[in-house]
MARDRENTOR-25276 format. One record per residue (C-alpha): x, y, z; residue number from 1. Coordinates in pm, 1 decimal, padded with zeros to 6 digits. Layout:
{u:X, v:Y, w:Z, k:NUM}
...
// end
This chain:
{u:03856.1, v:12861.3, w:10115.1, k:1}
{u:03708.8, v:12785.8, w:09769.9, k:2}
{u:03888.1, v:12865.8, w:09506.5, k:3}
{u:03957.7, v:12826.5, w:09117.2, k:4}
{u:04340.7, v:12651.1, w:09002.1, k:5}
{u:04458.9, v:12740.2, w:08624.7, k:6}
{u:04742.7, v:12549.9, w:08538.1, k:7}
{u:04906.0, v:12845.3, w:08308.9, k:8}
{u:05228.9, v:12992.0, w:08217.3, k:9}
{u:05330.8, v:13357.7, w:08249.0, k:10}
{u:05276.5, v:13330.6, w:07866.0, k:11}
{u:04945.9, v:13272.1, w:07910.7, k:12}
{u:04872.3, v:13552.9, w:08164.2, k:13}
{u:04992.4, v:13754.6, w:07929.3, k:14}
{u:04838.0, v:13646.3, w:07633.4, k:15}
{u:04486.2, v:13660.5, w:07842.3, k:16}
{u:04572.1, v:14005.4, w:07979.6, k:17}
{u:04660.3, v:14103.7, w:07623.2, k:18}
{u:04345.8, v:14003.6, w:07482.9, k:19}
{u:04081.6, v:14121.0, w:07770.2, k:20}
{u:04242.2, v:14476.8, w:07885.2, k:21}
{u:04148.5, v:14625.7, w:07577.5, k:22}
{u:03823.9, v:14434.3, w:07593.1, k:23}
{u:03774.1, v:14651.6, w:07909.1, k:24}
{u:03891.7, v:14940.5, w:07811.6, k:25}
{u:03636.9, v:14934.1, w:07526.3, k:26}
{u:03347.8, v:14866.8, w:07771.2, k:27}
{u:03458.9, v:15164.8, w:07997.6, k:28}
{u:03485.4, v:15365.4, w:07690.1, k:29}
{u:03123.6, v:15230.7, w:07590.1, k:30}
{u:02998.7, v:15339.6, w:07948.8, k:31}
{u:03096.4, v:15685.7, w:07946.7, k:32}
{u:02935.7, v:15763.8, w:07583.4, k:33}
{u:02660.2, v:15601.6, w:07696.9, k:34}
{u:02610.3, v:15810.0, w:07982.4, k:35}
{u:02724.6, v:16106.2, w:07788.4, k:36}
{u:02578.0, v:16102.9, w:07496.6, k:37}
{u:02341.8, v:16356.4, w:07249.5, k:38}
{u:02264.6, v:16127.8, w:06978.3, k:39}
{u:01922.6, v:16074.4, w:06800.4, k:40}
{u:01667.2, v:15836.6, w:06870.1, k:41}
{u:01789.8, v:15611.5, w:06614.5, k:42}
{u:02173.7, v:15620.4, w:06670.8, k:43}
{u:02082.8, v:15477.8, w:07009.6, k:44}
{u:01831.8, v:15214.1, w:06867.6, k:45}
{u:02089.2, v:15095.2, w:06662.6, k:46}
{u:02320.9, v:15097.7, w:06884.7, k:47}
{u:02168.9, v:14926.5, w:07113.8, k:48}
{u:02079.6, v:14628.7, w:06875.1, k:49}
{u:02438.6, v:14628.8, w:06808.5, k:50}
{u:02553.5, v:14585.7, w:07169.5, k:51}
{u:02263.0, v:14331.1, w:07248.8, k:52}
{u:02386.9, v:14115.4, w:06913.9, k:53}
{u:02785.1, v:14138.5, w:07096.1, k:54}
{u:02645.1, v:14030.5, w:07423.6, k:55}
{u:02521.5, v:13775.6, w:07263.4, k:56}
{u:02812.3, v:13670.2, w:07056.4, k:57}
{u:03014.9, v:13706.4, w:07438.0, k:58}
{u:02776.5, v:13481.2, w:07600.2, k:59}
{u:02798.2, v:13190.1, w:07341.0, k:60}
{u:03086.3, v:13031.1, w:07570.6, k:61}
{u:03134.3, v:13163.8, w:07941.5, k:62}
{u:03146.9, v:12999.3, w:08268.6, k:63}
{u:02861.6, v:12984.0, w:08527.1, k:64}
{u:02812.9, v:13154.3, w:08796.5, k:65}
{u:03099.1, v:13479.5, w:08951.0, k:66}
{u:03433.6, v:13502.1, w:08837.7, k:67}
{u:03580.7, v:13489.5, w:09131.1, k:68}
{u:03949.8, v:13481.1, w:09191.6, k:69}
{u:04161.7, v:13225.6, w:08993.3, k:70}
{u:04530.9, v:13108.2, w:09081.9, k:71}
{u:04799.8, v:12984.8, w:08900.8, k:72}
{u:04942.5, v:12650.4, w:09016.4, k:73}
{u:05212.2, v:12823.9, w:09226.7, k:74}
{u:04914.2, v:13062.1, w:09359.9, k:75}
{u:04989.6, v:13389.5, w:09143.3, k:76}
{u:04609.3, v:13559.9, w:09204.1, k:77}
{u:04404.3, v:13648.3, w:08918.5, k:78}
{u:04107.1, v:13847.8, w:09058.7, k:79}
{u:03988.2, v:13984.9, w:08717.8, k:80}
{u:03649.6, v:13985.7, w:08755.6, k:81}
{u:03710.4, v:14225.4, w:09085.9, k:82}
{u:03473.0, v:14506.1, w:09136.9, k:83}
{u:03760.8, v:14724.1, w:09239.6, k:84}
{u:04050.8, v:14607.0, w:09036.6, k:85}
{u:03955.7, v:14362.5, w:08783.8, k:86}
{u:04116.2, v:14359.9, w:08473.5, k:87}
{u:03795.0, v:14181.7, w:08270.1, k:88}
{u:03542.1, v:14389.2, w:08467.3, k:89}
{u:03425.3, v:14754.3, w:08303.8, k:90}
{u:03248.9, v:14849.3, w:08608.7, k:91}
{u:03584.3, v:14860.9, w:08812.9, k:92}
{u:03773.9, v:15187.8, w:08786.8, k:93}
{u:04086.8, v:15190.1, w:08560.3, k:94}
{u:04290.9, v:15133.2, w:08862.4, k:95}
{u:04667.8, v:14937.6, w:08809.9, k:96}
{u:04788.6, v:14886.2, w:09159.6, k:97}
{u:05202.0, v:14921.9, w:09148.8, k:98}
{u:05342.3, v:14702.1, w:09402.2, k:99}
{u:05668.8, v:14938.8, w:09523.9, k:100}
{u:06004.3, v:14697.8, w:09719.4, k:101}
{u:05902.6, v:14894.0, w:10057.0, k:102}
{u:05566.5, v:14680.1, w:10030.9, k:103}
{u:05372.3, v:14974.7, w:09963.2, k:104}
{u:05117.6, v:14961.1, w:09662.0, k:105}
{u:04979.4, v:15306.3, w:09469.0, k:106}
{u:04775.8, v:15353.6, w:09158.2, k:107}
{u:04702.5, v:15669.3, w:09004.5, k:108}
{u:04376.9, v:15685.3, w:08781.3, k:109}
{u:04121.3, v:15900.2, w:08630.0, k:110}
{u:03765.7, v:15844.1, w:08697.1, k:111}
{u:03528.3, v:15894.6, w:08422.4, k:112}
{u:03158.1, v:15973.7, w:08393.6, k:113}
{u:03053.2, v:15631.4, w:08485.9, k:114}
{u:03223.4, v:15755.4, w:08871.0, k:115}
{u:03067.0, v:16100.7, w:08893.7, k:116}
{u:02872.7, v:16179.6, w:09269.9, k:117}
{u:02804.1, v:16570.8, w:09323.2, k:118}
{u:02957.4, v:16850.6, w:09027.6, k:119}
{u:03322.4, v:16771.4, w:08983.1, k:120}
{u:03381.0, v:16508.6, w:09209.9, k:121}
{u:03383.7, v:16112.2, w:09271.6, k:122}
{u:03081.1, v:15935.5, w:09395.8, k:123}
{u:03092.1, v:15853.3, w:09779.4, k:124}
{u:03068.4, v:15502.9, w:09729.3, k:125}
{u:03325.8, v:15509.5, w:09444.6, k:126}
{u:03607.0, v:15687.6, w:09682.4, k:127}
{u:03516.3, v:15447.2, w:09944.6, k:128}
{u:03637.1, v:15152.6, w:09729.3, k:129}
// end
């Protein structure tokens, strides 16, 4: 198994978590007005220069290739970049598994537009995941 080693603190988790949840969240947010939106022809022109000018400004340092999963040197799992649970990727629901003492793990979660299969309900594929 291939797999990336960070040599980081809890400090550091945190401090990275701190800094890319919101990231996230803002990219989710971005989604769903995207999808929902009314706006004139301009307000999305200029819009979308203004998202093509951050992705550019995201993309001036980032690492080749997939994200993968990275590990801590004592193996803590990092899988942020997870289609399902990733904490740096938009795409993946807002889901924060809770890992209970019986071993058990829940999440509960709202789906947004970005999610939506037939009239008031979750995609297939999305409910699958």
């Amino acid at each position: 198994m291939e797999f990336t080693l960070e040599d980081i603190s809890d400090a550091e988790i945190a401090r990275r978590r701190a800094l890319y949840e919101p990231l996230t969240e803002a990219v989710r947010e971005l989604i769903d007005a995207a999808i929902r939106t009314e706006v004139d022809d301009d307000t999305i022109r200029d819009v979308q220069r203004t998202l093509s000018a951050a992705a550019q400004s995201l993309r001036a340092a980032q690492s080749d290739g997939p994200y993968g999963v990275r590990y801590t040197a004592d193996l803590q799992g990092m899988p942020w970049g997870n289609a399902v649970i990733g904490l740096r990727n938009a795409i993946a629901p807002p889901v924060r598994p809770e890992r209970h003492d019986d071993g058990t793990v829940t999440a509960d979660f709202t789906l947004g537009a970005a999610y939506e299969g037939p009239p008031g309900c979750a995609h297939g594929g999305v409910v699958a995941m």
